[in-house]
VMD Tcl script that draws the C-alpha trace (Angstrom):
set ca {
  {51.74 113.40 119.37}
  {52.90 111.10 117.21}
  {53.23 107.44 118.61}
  {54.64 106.11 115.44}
  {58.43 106.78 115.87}
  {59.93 104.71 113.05}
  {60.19 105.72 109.07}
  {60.85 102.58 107.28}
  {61.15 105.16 104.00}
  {63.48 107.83 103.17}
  {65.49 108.62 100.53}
  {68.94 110.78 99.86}
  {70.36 112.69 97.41}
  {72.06 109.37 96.21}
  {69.42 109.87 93.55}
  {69.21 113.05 92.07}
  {65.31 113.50 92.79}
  {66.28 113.80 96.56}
  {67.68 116.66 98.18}
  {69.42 115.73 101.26}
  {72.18 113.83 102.61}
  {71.51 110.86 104.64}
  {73.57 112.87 107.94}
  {70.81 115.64 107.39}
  {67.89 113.03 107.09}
  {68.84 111.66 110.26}
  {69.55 115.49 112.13}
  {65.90 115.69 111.82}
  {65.06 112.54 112.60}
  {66.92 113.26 115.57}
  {64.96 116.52 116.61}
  {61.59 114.62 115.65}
  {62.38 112.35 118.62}
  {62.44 109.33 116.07}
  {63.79 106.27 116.90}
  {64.70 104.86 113.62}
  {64.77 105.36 109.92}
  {65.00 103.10 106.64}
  {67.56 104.21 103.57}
  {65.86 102.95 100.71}
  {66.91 104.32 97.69}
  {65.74 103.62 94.75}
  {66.84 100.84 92.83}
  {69.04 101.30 89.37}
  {66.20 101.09 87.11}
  {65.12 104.26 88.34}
  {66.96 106.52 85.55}
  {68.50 108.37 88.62}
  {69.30 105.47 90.90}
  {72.20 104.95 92.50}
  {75.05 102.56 91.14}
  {74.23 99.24 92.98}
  {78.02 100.05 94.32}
  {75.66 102.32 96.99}
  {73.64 99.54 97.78}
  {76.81 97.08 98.30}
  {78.67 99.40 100.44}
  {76.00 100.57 102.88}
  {78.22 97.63 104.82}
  {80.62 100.59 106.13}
  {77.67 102.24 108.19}
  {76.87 101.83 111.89}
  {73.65 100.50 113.39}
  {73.34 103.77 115.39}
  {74.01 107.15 114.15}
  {73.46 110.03 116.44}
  {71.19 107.39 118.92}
  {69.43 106.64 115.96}
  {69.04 103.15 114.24}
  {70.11 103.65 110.64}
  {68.58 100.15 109.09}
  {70.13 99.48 105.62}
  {67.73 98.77 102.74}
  {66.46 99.74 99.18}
  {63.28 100.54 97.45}
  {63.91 98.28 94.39}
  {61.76 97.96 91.35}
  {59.16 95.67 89.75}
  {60.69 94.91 85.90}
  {58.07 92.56 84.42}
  {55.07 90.48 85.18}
  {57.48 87.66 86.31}
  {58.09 90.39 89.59}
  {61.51 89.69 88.64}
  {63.43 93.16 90.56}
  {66.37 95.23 89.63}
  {68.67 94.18 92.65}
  {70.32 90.74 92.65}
  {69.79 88.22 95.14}
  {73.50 88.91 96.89}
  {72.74 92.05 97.07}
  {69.40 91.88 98.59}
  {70.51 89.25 101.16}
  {72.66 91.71 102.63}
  {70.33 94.43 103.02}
  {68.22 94.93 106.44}
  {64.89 96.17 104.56}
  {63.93 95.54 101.34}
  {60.90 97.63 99.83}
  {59.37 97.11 96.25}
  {56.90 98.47 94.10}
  {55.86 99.73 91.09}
  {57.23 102.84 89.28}
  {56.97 104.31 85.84}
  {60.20 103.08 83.79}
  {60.12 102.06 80.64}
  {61.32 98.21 80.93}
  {57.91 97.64 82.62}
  {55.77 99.08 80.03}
  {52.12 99.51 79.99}
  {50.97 100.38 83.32}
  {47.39 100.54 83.11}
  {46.55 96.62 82.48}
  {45.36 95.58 85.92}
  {45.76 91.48 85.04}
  {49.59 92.09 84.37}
  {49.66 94.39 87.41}
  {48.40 91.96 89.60}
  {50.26 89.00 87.86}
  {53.47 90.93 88.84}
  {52.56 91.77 91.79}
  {51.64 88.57 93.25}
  {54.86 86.57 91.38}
  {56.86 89.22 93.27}
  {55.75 88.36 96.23}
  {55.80 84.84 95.53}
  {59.78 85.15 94.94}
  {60.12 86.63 98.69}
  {62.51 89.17 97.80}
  {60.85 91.69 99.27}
  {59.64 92.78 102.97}
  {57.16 95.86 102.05}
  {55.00 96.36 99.04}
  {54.86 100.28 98.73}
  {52.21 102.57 97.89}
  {50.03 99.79 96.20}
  {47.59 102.65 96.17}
  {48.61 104.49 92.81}
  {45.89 104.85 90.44}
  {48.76 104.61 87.39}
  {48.72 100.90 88.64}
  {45.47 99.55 88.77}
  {45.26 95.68 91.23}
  {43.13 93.49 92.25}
  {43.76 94.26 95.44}
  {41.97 91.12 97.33}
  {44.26 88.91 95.39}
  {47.30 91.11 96.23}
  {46.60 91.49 100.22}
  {45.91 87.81 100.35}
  {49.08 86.58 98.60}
  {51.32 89.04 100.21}
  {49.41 87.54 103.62}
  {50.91 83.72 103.12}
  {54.65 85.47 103.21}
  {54.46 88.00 105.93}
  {54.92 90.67 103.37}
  {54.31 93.94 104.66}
  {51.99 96.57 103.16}
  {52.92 99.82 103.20}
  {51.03 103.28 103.76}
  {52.81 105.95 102.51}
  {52.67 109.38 103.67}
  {53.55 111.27 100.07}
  {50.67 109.66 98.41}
  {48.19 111.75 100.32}
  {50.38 114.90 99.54}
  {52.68 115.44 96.40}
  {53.02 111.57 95.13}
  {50.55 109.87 92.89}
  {47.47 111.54 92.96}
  {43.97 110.39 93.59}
  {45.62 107.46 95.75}
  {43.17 108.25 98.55}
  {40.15 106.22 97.97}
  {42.38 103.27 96.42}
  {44.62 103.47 100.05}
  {41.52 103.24 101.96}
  {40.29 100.39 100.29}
  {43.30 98.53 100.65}
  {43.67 99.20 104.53}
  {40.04 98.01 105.08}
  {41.38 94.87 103.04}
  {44.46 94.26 104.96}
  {42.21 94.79 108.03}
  {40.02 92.19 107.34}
  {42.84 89.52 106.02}
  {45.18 91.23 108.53}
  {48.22 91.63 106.93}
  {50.84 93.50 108.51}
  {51.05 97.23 108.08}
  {54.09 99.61 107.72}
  {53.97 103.37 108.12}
  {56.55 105.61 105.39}
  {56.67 109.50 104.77}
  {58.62 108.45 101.70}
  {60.87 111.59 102.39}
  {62.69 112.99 99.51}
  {63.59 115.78 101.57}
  {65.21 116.07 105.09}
  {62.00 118.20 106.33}
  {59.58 115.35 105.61}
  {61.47 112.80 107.37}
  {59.08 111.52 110.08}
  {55.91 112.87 108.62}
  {53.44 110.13 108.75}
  {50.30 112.33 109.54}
  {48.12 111.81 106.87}
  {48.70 107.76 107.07}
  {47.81 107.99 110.67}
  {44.28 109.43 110.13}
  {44.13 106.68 107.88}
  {44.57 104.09 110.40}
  {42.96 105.81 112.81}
  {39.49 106.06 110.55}
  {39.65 102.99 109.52}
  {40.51 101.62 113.61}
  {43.13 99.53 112.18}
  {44.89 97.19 114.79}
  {47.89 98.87 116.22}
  {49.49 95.37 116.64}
  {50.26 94.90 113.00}
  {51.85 97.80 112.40}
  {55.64 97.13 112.34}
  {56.12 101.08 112.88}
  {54.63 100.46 116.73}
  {58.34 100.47 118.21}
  {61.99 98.65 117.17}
  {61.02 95.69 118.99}
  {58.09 95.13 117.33}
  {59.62 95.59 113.98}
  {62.64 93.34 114.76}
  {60.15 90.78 115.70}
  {58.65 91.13 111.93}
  {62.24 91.37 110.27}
  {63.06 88.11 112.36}
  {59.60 87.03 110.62}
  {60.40 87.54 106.90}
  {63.94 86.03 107.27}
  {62.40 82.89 108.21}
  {59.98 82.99 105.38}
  {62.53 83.75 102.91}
  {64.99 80.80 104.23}
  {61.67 78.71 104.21}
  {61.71 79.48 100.39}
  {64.86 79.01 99.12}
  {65.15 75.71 100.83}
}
mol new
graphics top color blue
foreach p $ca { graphics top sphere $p radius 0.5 }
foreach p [lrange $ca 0 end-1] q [lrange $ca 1 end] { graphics top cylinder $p $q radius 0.2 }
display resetview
């Protein structure tokens, strides 16, 4: 049984890569016996993002839909080595959830230098714009990891574990996840869980991550995913670090 009943990852068919409406996400969310889900489209960089109108107007949705908490965020992109992102600031301070990462658009460039990798990486971290690093794992993004884990530490910065790259996403991810969950065990950073659900059927999967965890004997206390009150506790955490560093 799955004790993990929170999916801080799933996208719609606001992008055209997805393939079902946010209603049908949460339908089986609902008859997983979730608690909660993340929207978090991808950001407008993404050729098939939605307009940042979607992003703006997310505003007009409930907390709860169908008994489940709907949190409003975005999976937004890393442009440059600066970690400069393709959501503005007043957008992003209006958003619940705010995951980043690296993805293959062309602004960014080459992908394989593992000094500007990291250099972005860390600067994006270092603007606090961002709650959850995702899927830091991708071999098409090689990091120093240790430097990553430890700067995303000082902010509270979530890492993510994400479910797709251990089953149609980014191949070869495996070893590289691995590593970086023994890392964040020994500087323990905080944890969250995705399925990264592109599709209403994977909503809720987080099976493969779990194992993960699991081998590695990871401490269930810094995953946000544990319940809502745990990750309240960590949202309350990063909007304290953020007003810390714009002050």
């Amino acid at each position: 049984m799955n004790k993990y009943l929170i999916d801080l990852h799933t996208h719609t068919n606001c992008s055209t890569h997805a393939y079902s409406t946010l209603e049908e996400n949460i339908s089986a969310a609902k008859k997983k016996g979730l608690e909660a889900i993340a929207i978090t489209n991808h950001g407008p960089a993404i050729p098939d993002g939605p307009h940042i109108w979607s992003f703006i107007n997310l505003k007009c949705l409930p907390d709860y839909i169908n008994g489940i908490r709907v949190y409003r965020g975005a999976e937004v992109n890393i442009l440059n080595k600066n970690g400069d992102v393709d959501l503005d600031d007043d957008i992003l301070n209006k958003l619940e959830i705010v995951l980043g990462g690296f993805h293959s658009i062309e602004i960014y460039g080459d992908t394989l230098d593992i000094y500007k990798n990291t250099e972005a990486a860390i600067n994006c971290i270092k603007q606090n714009k961002i709650d959850i690093f995702v899927h830091l794992g991708n071999p098409k993004f090689p990091l120093r990891y240790d430097d990553v884990l430890i700067e995303a530490k000082k902010s509270n910065i979530a890492i993510e574990l994400n479910n797709s790259s251990f089953t149609t996403s980014r191949a070869g991810s495996e070893k590289n996840c691995e590593e970086i969950l023994r890392l964040a065990k020994k500087y323990e950073n905080y944890i969250a869980l995705g399925s990264d659900a592109h599709f209403s059927g994977s909503v809720g999967e987080l099976t493969k991550v779990i194992q993960l965890l699991e081998k590695v004997d990871f401490p269930e206390e810094l995953v946000i995913n544990k319940n809502i009150e745990k990750l309240e506790e960590f949202l309350h955490v990063r909007k304290q670090s953020k007003q810390i560093s714009t002050s």
